[in-house]
Each structure stands twice: as structure tokens, then as C-alpha cells.
C-alpha positions as CSV (number, residue, x, y, z in Angstrom):
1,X,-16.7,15.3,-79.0
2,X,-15.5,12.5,-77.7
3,X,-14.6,10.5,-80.8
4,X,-11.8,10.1,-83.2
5,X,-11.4,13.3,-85.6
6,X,-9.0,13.2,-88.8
7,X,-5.7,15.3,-87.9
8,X,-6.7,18.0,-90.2
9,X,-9.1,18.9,-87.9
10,X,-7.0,19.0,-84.6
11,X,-6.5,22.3,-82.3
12,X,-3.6,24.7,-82.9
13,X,-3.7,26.8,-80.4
14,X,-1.4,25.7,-77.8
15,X,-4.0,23.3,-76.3
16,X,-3.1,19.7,-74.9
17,X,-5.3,16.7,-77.0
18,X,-4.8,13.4,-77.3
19,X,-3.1,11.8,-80.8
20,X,-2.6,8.4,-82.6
21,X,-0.9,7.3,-85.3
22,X,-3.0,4.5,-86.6
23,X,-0.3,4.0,-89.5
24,X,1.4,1.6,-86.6
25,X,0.8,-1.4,-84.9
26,X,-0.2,-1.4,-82.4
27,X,-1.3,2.0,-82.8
28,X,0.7,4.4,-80.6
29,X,-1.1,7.3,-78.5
30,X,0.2,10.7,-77.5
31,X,-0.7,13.9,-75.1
32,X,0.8,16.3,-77.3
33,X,-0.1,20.4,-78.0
34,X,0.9,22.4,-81.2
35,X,4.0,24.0,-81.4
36,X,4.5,26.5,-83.6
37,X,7.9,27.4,-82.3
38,X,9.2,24.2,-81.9
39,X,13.1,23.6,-82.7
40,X,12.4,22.0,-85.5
41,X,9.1,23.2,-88.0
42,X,9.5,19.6,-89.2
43,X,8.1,18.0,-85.4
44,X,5.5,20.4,-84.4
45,X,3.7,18.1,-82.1
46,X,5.1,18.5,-78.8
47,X,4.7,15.7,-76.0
48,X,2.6,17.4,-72.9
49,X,5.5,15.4,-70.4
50,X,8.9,15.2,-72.2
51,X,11.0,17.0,-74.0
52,X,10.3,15.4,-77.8
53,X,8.0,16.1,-80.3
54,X,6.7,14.2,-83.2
55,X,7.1,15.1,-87.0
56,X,3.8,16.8,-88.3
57,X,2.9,13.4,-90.5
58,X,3.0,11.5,-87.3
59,X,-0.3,11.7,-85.8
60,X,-3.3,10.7,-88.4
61,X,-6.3,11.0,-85.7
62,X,-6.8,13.5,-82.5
63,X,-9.6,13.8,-79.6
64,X,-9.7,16.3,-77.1
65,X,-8.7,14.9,-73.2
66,X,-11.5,14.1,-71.2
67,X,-12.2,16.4,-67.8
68,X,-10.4,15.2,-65.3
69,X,-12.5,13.0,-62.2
70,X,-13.5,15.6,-59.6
């Protein structure tokens, strides 16, 4: 899968994947992995490098991160 998928769709389980928010312009684009035990239940999408997270109506598309080159 290396297309778009609606963010209904995205992984849950603690895994890193790659969101937009095509609501924006231009479009913004996160690493970010599910967190269920965020701070706040309201911003459950939790940036891979930093310490902030995005509100769960954020992000309206996910893909998984490609394999990294060998």
C-alpha cells in the first residue's frame, strides 16, 4: 500500500505512519503513531520526533512509511 488511505482506516497500534491534513494549504504532513495514553484524549496523534501531538480531526489521510534504503 503505498497510496493515500482515508484516516478511518489508519493503524492504532502504536505504529509510526505517515499523515496529512489535506483540509490545509498547502497540505501539511506528519510521522506521527497512535496514542492512546496521550495527555490529552483530545490530540491522540503523537509526532514520531517531538514532543506534540495533533487533535484526532487533524489528519484526514494516512500511508504507511516506506522501508528504509539498505
Amino acid at each position: 500500500m503505498n497510496t493515500w488511505q482515508p484516516i478511518e482506516t489508519a493503524l492504532r497500534d502504536g505504529t509510526s505512519i505517515l499523515i496529512v491534513n489535506n483540509r490545509t494549504r498547502p497540505a501539511m504532513m506528519a510521522v506521527v503513531y497512535w496514542d492512546e495514553d496521550s495527555r490529552s484524549k483530545d490530540c491522540p496523534w503523537s509526532v514520531d520526533d517531538a514532543d506534540f501531538a495533533y487533535h484526532r480531526d487533524y489528519p484526514t489521510h494516512w500511508m504507511p512509511l516506506p522501508e528504509p534504503p539498505e
